[in-house]
N, C-alpha and C positions, 0 to 999 in steps of 0.2 A: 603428085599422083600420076600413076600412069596414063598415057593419054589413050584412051579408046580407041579400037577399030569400029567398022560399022556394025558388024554381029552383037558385039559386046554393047553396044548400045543400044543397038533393041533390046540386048535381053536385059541392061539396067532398066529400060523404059515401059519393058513387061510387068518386071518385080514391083515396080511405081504405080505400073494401074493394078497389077494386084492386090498390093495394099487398099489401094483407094477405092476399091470392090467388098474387101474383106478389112476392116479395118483391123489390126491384130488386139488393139490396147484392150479393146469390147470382148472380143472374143477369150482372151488369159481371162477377164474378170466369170465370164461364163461358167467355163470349162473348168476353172480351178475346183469350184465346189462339185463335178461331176465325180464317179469314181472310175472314170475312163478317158483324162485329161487330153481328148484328140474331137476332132470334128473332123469324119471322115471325108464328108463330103468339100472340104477343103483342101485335104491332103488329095483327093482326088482333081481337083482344078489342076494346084501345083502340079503335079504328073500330067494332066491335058495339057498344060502349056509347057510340057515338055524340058522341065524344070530335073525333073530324076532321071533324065537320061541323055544328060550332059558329055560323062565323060566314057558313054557306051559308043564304040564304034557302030558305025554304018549299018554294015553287015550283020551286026547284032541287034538293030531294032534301035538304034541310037539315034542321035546327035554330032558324033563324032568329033565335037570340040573338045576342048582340054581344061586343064588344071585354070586359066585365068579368067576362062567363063566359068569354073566351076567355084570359084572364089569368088568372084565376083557376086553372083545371086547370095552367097554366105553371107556377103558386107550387106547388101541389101535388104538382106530379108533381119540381117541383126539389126540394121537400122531403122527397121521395122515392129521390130521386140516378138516377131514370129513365133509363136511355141513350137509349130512345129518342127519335128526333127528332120530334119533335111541333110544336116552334117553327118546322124546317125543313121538314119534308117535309108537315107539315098546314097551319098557320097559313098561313106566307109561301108556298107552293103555290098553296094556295086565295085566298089574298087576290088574287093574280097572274090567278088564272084568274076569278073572278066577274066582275069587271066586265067581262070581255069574253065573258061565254057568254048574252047577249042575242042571238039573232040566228045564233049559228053552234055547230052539232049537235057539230060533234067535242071543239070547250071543253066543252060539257055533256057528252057521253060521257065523253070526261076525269077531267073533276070529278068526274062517279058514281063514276066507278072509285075513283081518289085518296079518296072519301068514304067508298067502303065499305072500304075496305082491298087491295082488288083489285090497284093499283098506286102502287107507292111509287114517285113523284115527285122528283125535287130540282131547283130550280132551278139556274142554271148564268148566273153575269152577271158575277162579278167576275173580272178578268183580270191582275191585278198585286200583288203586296201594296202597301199603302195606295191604292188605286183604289181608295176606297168609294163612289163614286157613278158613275152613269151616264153620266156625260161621258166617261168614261175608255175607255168600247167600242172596239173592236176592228173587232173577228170582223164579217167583213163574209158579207152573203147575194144571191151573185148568180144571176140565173136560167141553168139551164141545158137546155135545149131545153125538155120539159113540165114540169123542176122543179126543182131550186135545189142550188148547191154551194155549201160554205160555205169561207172560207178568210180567215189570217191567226192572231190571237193564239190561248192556248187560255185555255181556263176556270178557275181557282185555287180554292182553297178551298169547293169544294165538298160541304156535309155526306155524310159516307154515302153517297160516289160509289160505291164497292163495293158497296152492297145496293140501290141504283137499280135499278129497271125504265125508266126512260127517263127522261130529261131536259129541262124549258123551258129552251130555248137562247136567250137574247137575241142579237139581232146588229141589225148596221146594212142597212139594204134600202134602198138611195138618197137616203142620206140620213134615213132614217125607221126606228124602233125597231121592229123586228120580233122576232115571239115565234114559236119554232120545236117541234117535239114531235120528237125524236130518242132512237126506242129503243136503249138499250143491248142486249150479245150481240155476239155473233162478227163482224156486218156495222158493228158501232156504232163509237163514239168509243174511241179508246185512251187508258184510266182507269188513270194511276197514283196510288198511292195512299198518302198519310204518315199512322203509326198516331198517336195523339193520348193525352196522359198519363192521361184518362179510357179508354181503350180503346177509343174509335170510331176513328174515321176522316174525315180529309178528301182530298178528291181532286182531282189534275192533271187536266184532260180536253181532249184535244186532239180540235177538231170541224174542223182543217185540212183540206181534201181529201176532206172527207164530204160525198156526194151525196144528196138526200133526194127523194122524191114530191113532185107539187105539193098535195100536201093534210097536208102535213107545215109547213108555213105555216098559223099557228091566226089571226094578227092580224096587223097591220101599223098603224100610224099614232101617233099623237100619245098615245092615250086606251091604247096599250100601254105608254108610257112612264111615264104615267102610273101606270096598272096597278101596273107592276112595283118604280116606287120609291115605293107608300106601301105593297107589300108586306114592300120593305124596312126601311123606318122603321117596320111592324108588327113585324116580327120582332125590330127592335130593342127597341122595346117590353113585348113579349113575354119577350125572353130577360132583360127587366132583372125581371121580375118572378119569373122562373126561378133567376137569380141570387140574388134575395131570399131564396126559398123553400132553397137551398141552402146560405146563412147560418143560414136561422133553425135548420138543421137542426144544424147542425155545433153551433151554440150551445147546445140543447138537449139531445144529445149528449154534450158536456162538460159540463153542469148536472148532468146525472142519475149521468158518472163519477165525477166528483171528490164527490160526494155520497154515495155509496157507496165510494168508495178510502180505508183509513184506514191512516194516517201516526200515528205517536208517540200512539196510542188515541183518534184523532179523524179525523173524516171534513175529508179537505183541504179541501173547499168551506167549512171554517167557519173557513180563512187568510184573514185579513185582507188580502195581497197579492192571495192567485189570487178572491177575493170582488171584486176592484176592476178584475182584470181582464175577471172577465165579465161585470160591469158592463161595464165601456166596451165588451165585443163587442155588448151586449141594446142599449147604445145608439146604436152607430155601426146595426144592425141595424134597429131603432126607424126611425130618420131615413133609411133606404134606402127600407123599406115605404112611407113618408110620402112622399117623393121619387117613388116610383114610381105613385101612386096619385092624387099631383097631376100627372103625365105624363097620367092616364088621364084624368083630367077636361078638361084643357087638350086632350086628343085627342076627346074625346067633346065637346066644349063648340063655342062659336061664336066663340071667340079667334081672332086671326088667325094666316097659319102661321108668321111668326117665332117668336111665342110659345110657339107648338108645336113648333117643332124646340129652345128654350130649354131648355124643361121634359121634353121627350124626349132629348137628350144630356145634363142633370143627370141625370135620373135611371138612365140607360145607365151612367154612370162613377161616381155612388155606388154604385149597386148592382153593377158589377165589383170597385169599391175594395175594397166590405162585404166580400163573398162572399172575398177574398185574405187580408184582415186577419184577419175571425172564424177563417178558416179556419186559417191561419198560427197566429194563438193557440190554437187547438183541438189542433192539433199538440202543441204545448207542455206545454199543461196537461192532455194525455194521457199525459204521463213516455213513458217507455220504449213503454207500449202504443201511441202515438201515431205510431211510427215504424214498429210493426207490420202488417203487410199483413192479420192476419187481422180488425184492428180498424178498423171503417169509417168510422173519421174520418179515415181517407186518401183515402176514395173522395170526402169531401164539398171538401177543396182539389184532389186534380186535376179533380172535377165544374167547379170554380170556375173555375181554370186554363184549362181549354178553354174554357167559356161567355163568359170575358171575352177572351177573345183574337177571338173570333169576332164578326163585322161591325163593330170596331173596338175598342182597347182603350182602357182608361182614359186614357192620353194621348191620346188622338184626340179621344175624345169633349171631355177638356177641351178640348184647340185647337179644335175646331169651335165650342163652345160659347160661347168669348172670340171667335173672328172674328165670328159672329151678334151677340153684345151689341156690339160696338164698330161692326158695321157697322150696327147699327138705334139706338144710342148706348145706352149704362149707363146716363141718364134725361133726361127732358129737360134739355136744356142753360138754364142760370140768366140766364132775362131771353131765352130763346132766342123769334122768331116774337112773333104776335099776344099780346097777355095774353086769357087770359078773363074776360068782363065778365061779370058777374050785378048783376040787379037788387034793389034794395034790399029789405028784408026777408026775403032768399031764405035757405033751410035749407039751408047748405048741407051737409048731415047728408044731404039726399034727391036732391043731387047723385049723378049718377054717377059710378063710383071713380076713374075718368081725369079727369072733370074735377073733381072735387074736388082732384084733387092739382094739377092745374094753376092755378087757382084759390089753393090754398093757399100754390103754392112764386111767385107772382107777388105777392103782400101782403105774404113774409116780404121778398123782396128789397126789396119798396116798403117796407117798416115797422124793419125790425130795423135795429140800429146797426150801420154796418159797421163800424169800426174796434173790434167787439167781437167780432168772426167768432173761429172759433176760439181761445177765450178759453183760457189754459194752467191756471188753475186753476178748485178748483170755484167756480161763483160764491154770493157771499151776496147777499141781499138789495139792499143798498147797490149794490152789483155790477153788479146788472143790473135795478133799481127802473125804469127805463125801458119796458125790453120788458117786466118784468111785467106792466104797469098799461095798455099796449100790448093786450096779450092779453086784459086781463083787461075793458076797455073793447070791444072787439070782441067777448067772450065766447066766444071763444079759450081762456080759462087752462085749464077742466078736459076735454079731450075725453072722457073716459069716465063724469064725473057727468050724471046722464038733464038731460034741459032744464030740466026743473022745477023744480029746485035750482040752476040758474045754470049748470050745463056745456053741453058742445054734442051729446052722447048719440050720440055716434059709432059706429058698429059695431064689432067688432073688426080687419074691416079697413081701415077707415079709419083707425082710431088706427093702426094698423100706417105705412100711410101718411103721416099726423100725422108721427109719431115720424121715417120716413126723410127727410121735408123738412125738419125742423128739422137732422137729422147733418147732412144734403147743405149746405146751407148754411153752416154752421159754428155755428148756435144755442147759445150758452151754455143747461147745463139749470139750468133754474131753481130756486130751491128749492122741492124740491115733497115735502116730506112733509104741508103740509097737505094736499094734494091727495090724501093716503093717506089721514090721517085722515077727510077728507071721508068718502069711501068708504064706509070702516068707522065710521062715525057712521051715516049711513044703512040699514045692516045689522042693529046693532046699537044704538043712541043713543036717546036718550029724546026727545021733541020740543023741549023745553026747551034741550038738548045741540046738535039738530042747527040750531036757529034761532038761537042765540047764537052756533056757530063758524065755519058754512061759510058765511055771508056775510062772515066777519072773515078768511077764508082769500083770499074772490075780491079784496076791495079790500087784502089786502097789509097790512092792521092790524097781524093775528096772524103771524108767524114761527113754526115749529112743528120739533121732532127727536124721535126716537125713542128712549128709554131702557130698550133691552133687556139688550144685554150688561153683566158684570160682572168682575171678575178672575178670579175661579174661575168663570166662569158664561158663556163664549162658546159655542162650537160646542153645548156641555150646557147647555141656557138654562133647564131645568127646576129649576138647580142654585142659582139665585139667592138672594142671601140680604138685598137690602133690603128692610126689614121697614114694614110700615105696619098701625100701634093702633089700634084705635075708641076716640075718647073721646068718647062722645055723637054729634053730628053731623059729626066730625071725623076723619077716619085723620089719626095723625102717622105723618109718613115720616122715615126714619132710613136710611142705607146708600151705597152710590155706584155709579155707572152708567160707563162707561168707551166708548172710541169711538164716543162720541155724534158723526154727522155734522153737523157748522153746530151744533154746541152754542153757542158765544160770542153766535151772529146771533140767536137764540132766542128766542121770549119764551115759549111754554110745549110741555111735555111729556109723550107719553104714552109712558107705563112700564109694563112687570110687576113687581108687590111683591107681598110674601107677607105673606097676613094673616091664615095661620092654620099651625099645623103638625101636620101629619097622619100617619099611619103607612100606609105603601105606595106608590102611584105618589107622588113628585116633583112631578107637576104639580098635583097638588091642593093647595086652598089658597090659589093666585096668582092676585091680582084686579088687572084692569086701571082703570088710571087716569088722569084726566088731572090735569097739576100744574100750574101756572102759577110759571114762573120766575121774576118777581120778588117770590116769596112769602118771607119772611124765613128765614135758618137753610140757603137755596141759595148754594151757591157753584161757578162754573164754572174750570175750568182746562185750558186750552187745550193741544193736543200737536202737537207738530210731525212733520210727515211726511216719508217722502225727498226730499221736495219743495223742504222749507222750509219747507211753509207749513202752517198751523191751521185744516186741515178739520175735525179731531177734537178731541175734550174728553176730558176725566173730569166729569162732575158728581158735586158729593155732596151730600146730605140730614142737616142737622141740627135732630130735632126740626121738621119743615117741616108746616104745619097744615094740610090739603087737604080741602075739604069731601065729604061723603059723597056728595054728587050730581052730583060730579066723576069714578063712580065707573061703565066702560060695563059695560052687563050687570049681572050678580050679582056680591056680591062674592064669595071663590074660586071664582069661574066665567070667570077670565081667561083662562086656558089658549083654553078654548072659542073666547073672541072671539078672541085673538092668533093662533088656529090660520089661521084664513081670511086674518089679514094676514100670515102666515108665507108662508102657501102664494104669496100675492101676490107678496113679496116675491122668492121665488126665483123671478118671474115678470118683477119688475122688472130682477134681477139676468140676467137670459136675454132681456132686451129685446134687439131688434136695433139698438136707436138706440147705443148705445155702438161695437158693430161696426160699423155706418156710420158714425158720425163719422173711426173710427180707420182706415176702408176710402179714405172721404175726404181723408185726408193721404197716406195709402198712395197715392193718385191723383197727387196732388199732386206727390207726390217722383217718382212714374214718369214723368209728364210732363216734370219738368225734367232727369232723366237717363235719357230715353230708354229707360227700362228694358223697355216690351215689342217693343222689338227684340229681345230677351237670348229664344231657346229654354226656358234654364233660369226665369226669374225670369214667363216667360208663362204657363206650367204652374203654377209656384207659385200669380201670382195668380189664376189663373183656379180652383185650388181654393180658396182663402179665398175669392172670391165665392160659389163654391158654396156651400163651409159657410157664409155668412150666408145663403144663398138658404133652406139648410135651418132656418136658423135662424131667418126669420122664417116658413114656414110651420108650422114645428112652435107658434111662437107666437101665431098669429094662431090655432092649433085650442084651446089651451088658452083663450084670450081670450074664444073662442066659447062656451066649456061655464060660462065665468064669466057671462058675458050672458047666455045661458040659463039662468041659477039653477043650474046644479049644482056642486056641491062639485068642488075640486081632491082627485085622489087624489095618493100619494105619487109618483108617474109624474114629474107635475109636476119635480122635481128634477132631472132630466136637462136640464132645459131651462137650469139655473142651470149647469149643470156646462158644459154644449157653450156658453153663450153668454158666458161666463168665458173658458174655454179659447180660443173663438176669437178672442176679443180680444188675448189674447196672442200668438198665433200672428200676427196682422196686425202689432203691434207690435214681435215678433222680427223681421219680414219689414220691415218701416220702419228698424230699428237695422240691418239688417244695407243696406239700400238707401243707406244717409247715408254707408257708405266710411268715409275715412277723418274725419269728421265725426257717427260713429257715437256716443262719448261726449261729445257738446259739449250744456250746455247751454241754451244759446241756441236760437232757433230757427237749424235749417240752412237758409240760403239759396242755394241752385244756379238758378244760369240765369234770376235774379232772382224765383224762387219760394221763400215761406218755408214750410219745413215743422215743427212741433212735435214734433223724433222723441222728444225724451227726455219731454217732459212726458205720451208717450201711452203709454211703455214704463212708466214708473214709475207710472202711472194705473191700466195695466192689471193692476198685479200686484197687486192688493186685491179686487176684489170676488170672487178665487176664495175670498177667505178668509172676508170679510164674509157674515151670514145664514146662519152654518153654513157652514162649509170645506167644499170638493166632495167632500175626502173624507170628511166627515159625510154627504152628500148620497150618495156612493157607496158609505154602508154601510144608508142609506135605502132606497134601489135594490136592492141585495141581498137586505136582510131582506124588504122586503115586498113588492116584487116578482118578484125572481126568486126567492124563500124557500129561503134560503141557506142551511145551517145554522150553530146558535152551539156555539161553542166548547167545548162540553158534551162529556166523554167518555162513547164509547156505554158502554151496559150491558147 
């Protein structure tokens, strides 16, 4: 989450006692049975404490902060379960009316009013269900002697048309978006009204045949139009962060019941099952906030507004989705009290329920969000337009991010072997010794080693970047655990260590794998039991290592061995090492996958003589070093480059059977882009705290879990697009395009397991961040 300045945290710590003033859970159960679903005199507070006149300039009787104080109370007040409308009748009001109270007294009168609480507002613009934009108007505004009738459609869904004082009426005025000020009351618009599962209300308002003043016309022109729809794509904004706040609450809610609820002399939260379900609500939760917070930057930035309506309908339809799902499971994992009205985890799914229904639902927001990306393209097209040219010697590390990728994805088309595009299995060495050394001549191979050491010292988002041009393409991944090693040589390696191996990594000398897991010792890797003896300047290694990745291609490895036995934590004792495989007394044996083929080994250690200086860190101080490449790892494991490759064929096969024709299969794919959309910004922030020196907390692991999952999820959605050619496999070829569905499905169903199974990673998640408890009966 974003980290606070000092403004923003007063005004989080406002929102916090106003709750605790006005409780809101008491007040919905009130209000609901009233037939005027508001409490004035609290919408009056909120505007005291300066709450609706956020994002009013100075000058105007404002506040004059912006869109992330003004988001912020949204998250607040939804974590709150707030009825009132804040998002409507203050946000999208006021955003309606600033830009046009330059110049004309009755917009400023207005806005004071709407500011102090004086008069509640709502806007009035949509006239149909699914008409969410302004093309769709109607309601036309003709003059009538000194002042104007209006006549045609009426208003829909209008928030809190019952507790309105008057209404901005958009209509059309010859052609031109005009803004109207129509008070409600006896002479007003005739307001029917549908009660809403949260207890508000929205409103019919029929302004046919309503006569008005000529000073009941606040604006007219282009810069109204304006005006009105970035107050709605604020609003949208707003309510996704609303949404948020009304997930986190539900979530937290459920943490604190089932923590207290005790079942068979134990508090349920320390079930293994409902521990994994609220995991996955803290994570779908997690990637909504992130979602919604990169809407906010991409709104406050200087991107252009494709990008911005991109990342404003992701984040609109996560945070609907979130706020349904948590919600929905909150229900559940509340038993019996869950269905209870006196327990207010019912108020946080119909809070949910209304907020996502309103200015477009989850399906909307998807479709709009697939029409944007296809009508500005899913990326540049391959070998698409000019190449871009840079001059020799240029960094291109200090390129700008657009042209760096473009830059990047015009070399691999020039460089890479095409008849090894999409390669079905992993590659070794041999494999793909071409492109290697390709890369590695360019200085290309390591994008995240600093330049110093031979890499190209990429930011995190550029490698991010890196990573998507190589899937887009079809890049076979390389063997790249030296390129791990590298790393963690650096970190930790002696000079001796780091100058002997990572220039042996970039020319492709050295072949390198990983020898962590053991037969009793995978997901428990503390549990290991191959042993290595000092004799003198010597550790002998003794024991065997198991799904070793590209074991056969290998020429050395690094392992965790235990070289001492201690009493208490497990991880003590285990010293990291490096071994060189053709050291006498190693023996590799190869395993076959559903594949067929021999990406993995077992190795084993007989008596194998490894010198002491082979040895990183201290010895039993491995844990320490392997910790930072652990954390790596579920980093690697949560790369988006896996999910693009597999989103890529997913491409592929839509193209040749026309699948975003299909309603159904458009929604589909346009949420798997989302989740990798979420999935590489959740990755590029962890990426970031790494290049900034800071340690991975255990957070991290959510990242392995969602970028697992979504790979399979692409891959279910590829088996199921191939038809009747769903089990073949060969590659399917439709419409003379070939796609690899089975070698992406059976690819994909390993790394949830690999680096600690997710559900290792989702009792990580439990224990140490949402502090679950264990299974310990109370006393």
């Amino acid at each position: 989450m974003t980290t606070l300045d000092e403004t923003q945290s007063m005004l989080r710590d406002s929102v916090q006692d106003f709750h605790q003033r006005q409780p809101a859970p008491a007040r919905v159960r009130r209000l609901r049975d009233q037939a005027v679903p508001l409490d004035r005199a609290v919408w009056s507070d909120m505007a005291d404490a300066g709450l609706l006149g956020v994002l009013v300039p100075e000058a105007l009787g404002g506040h004059g902060l912006g869109l992330a104080e003004a988001t912020l109370i949204a998250s607040e007040l939804g974590r709150g379960l707030a009825p009132e409308p804040y998002v409507a009748s203050g946000l999208m009001v006021v955003q309606a009316l600033v830009p046009l109270a330059e110049g004309s007294a009755a917009v400023r009168q207005l806005l004071e009013d709407v500011v102090t609480g004086k008069t509640l507002a709502a806007l009035a613009w949509q006239e149909a269900a699914g008409a969410l934009d302004l093309d769709a108007l109607q309601l036309q505004a003709q003059r009538q002697g000194e002042g104007w009738q209006l006549s045609g459609a009426q208003k829909r869904f209008v928030p809190l048309a019952s507790a309105a004082e008057g209404f901005l009426v958009v209509a059309l005025n010859g052609g031109e978006t005009a803004l109207f000020w129509v008070p409600a009351g006896a002479q007003g618009p005739i307001v029917q009204n549908s009660r809403t599962v949260d207890g508000t209300d929205f409103g019919a308002v029929n302004f046919s045949g309503i006569t008005l003043p000529a000073d009941a016309l606040l604006a007219s022109g282009p810069a109204v139009r304006e005006a009105v729809a970035n107050a709605i794509e604020l609003a949208r904004l707003a309510s996704a962060f609303e949404l948020v706040g009304v997930a986190e609450r539900a979530l937290a809610d459920t943490v604190a019941y089932t923590s207290q609820r005790v079942q068979f002399g134990k508090p349920i939260a320390s079930f293994q099952a409902l521990q994994h379900r609220m995991v996955d609500m803290w994570m779908h939760s997690k990637l909504a906030r992130a979602s919604a917070e990169n809407a906010l930057l991409d709104w406050n930035g200087t991107g252009d507004a494709a990008q911005r309506t991109l990342s404003l309908r992701a984040a609109r339809a996560r945070a609907a989705s979130t706020a349904l799902l948590v919600g929905k499971a909150a229900i559940h994992l509340h038993g019996g009290m869950g269905i209870a009205d006196e327990t207010d985890i019912g108020l946080c799914l119909k809070r949910g329920l209304t907020l996502s229904a309103w200015l477009g639902n989850p399906l909307w927001q998807r479709g709009q969000f697939l029409d944007e990306l296809q009508k500005n393209g899913r990326t540049r097209a391959l070998n698409g337009g000019a190449a871009v040219q840079v001059a020799d010697g240029t960094d291109v590390a200090e390129l700008p991010d657009d042209e760096f990728r473009h830059v990047l994805a015009d070399w691999i088309a020039a460089n890479y072997p095409p008849e090894k595009r999409f390669m079905k299995k992993r590659a070794y060495y041999a494999d793909i010794s071409d492109w290697y050394q390709s890369l590695s001549k360019q200085g290309w191979l390591a994008p995240s080693w600093p330049k110093e050491h031979g890499g190209m010292g990429l930011s995190p988002t550029k490698q991010v970047i890196y990573a998507e041009e190589m899937a887009r393409y079809g890049c076979a991944r390389i063997p790249d655990h030296g390129l791990a090693i590298g790393k963690l040589l650096l970190m930790h390696g002696t000079p001796e260590q780091i100058g002997y191996h990572l220039p042996r990594v970039l020319s492709g000398e050295i072949m390198w794998c990983q020898g962590y897991s053991e037969p009793n010792a995978g997901s428990d890797l503390a549990n290991l039991r191959t042993r290595a003896d000092r004799e003198g300047d010597e550790l002998v290694v003794n024991g065997q290592k198991i799904w070793t990745t590209l074991g056969p291609g290998a020429d050395w490895m690094f392992a965790l061995v235990r070289t001492s036995k201690v009493d208490g934590a497990k991880q003590r004792g285990i010293t990291f090492l490096l071994i060189n495989l053709k050291t006498p007394g190693v023996k590799v044996r190869p395993i076959v996958n559903l594949k067929g083929e021999s990406e993995f080994s077992e190795v084993f250690f007989d008596n194998v003589r490894v010198p002491v200086s082979n040895v990183v860190g201290r010895i039993d101080d491995g844990w320490n070093v392997a910790n930072s490449f652990l954390r790596e790892e579920r980093i690697f494991f949560g790369t988006p480059r896996q999910c693009e490759g597999a989103l890529a064929q997913l491409d592929r096969l839509a193209d040749a059977t026309n699948a975003l024709e299909r309603a159904d299969f458009r929604d589909r794919y346009a949420q798997l882009v989302l989740d990798v959309r979420d999935l590489k910004a959740a990755f590029e922030l962890f990426m970031g705290l790494l290049r900034g020196g800071e340690e991975l907390g255990p957070d991290v692991s959510y990242l392995k879990v969602w970028g697992t999952e979504t790979y399979q999820r692409i891959a279910d959605e590829l088996v199921q697009l191939a038809g009747d050619q769903g089990g073949q496999m060969d590659d399917v070829v439709i419409d003379g395009i070939a796609t690899d569905v089975m070698g992406q499905y059976l690819d994909s169903r390993m790394p949830a397991i690999f680096g600690g199974s997710n559900e290792i990673q989702r009792n990580i998640l439990a224990k140490q961040i949402l502090a679950l408890p264990s299974g310990n009966p109370r006393t």
